[in-house]
N, C-alpha and C positions, 0 to 999 in steps of 0.2 A: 542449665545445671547450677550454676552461680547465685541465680537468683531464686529456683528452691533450696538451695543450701542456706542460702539468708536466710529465708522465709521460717527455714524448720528451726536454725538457730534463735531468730526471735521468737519462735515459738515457746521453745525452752527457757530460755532467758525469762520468760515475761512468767510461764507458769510455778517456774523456781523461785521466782519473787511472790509470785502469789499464795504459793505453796506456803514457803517461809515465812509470811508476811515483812518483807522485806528485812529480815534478820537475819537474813543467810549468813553473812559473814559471823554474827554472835553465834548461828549453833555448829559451824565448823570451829571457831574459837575455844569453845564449852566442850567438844568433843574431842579435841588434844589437849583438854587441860586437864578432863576426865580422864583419859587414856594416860597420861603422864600421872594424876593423882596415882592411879590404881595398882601401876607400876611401881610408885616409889614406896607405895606402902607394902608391894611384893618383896622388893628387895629388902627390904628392913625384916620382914617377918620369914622368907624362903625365898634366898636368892638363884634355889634351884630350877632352873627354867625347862620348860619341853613343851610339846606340842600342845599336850591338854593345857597348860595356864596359859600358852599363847590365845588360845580357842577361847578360854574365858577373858581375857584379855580386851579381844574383839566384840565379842556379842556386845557386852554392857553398853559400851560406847554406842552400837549401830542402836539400839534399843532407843538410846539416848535420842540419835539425829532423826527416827521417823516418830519419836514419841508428839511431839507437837502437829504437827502436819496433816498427821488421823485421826487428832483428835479435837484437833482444833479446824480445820479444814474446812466444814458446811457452815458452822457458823462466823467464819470470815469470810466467805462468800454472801453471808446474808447481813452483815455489818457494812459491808463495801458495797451493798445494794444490786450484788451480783446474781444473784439467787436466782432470779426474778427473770433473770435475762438466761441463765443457763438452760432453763426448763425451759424459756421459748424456742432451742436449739431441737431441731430433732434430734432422737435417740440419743438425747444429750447425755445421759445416763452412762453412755460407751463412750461420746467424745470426749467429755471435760474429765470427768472424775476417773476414767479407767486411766484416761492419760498422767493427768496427776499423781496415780497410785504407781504405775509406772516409773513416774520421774522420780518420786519421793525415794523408792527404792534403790533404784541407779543412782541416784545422788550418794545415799547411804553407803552403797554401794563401790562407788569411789572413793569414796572417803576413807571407807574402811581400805581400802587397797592401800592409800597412802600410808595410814596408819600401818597396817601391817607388813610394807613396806621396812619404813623404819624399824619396828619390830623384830625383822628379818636380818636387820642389818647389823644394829644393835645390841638385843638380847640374844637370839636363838634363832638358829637356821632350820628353815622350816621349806617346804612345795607349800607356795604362796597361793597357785591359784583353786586346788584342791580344799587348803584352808578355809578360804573365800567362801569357794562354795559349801562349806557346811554351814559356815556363819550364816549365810543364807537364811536357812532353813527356821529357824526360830523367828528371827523378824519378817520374814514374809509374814510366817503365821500369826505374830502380834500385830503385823501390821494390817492385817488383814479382819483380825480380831475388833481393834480398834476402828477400821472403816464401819465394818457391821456395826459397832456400837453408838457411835457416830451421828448412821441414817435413826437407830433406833431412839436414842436421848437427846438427838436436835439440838446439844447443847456442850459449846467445848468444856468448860470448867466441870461439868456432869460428867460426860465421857473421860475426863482426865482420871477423877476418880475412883469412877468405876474400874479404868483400866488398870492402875494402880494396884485395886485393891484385888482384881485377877489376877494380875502380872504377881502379886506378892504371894496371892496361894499357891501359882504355878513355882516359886523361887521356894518355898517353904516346903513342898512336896520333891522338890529335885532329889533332897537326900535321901528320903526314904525310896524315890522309885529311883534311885543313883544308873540303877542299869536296867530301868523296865522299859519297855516300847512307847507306855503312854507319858514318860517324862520330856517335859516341852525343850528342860535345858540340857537334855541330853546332852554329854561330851562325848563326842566317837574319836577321840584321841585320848580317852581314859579306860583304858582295857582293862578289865577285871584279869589277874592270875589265875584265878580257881576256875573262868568260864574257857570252855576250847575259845580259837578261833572262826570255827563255822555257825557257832551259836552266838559269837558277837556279833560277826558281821549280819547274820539273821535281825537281829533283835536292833540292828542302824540301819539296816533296809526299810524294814516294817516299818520303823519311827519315823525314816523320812518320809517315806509314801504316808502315812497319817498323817505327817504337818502341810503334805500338800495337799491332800483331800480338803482336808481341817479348813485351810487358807482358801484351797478353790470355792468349799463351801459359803466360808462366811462373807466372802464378796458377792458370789452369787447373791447372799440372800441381801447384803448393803445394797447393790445394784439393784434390785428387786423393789427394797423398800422405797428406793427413790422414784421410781415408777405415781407414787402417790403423789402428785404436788400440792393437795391441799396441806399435809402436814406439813409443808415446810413455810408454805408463803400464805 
């Protein structure tokens, strides 16, 4: 038992550095320094705090820690001259990169716990693990977004980009679909007054089930494309 717990621990260990490209510590650093920016510029402009600015609070940052890692990801594996060796792997497609995608998440995922932690403690009292779980739901879906995009432009500085410049349509449309099903940054802790309550929670169901369709999709299709290994090597 001892020594699979080792085993699984260097597992992780070794893929969170590779994940990261050994900058772990820089993008937890960069991520409460984010998280502390964003706040300090809260308090200066509405120091009124509640559950929705907590929720935005969170995302930006988690956005922040999976944004390198999906995007940059295949092609630090083919920099490291990893590439080559992954594809020799069966079904390597499920082993390395599903796993990756996983940890990338959970890492994120922690982190934001931390953060929202302090948040809780700090700012405004909030049910942490409920929170959590909506932040979720958005960076799965970028994160996942990003993977697809990834397999499909082979190329991290490209896929930064591109993701960029989605990530920014999807931010530039929040306020007009402010409360529509297909708004990515949907806040389910910003309840319109004029909608009932059965029609909010209607319109945060559908949204989440989309962003996980959305997400399952577009890995499916990132997994898919890596299936080809001439385009990579």
């Amino acid at each position: 038992m001892k020594s699979y717990l080792l085993l699984l621990y260097k597992l992780i260990t070794y893929n969170v550095k590779v994940i990261f490209a050994n900058k772990f510590v820089y993008f937890v650093v960069a991520s409460f320094l984010f998280f502390a920016f964003i706040i300090t510029i809260a308090i200066f402009d509405d120091p009124d705090f509640n559950e929705a600015v907590m929720y935005g609070f969170l995302v930006f940052p988690g956005l922040l820690l999976i944004f390198y890692p999906m995007a940059y990801g295949i092609q630090n594996d083919d920099d490291s001259k990893m590439l080559e060796t992954i594809f020799g792997i069966p079904n390597y497609r499920y082993k390395v990169w599903l796993v990756r995608f996983i940890l990338a998440v959970g890492v994120a995922f922690v982190i934001l716990l931390v953060l929202g932690s302090i948040a809780n403690f700090t700012l405004y009292r909030f049910n942490l693990l409920p929170m959590m779980g909506q932040v979720l739901f958005p960076i799965m879906f970028l994160s996942s977004l990003a993977f697809m995009l990834s397999t499909l432009i082979k190329n991290g500085n490209g896929t930064a980009i591109v993701l960029v410049i989605v990530s920014f349509i999807f931010f530039v449309f929040s306020e007009p679909l402010r409360f529509n099903v297909y708004n990515v940054f949907l806040n389910p802790f910003s309840e319109p007054r004029e909608m009932s309550e059965f029609i909010w929670h209607s319109i945060i169901f559908k949204n989440r089930l989309y962003l996980i369709v959305a997400s399952a999709l577009c890995l499916l299709y990132g997994m898919f494309n890596l299936q080809f290994r001439e385009k990579f090597v």
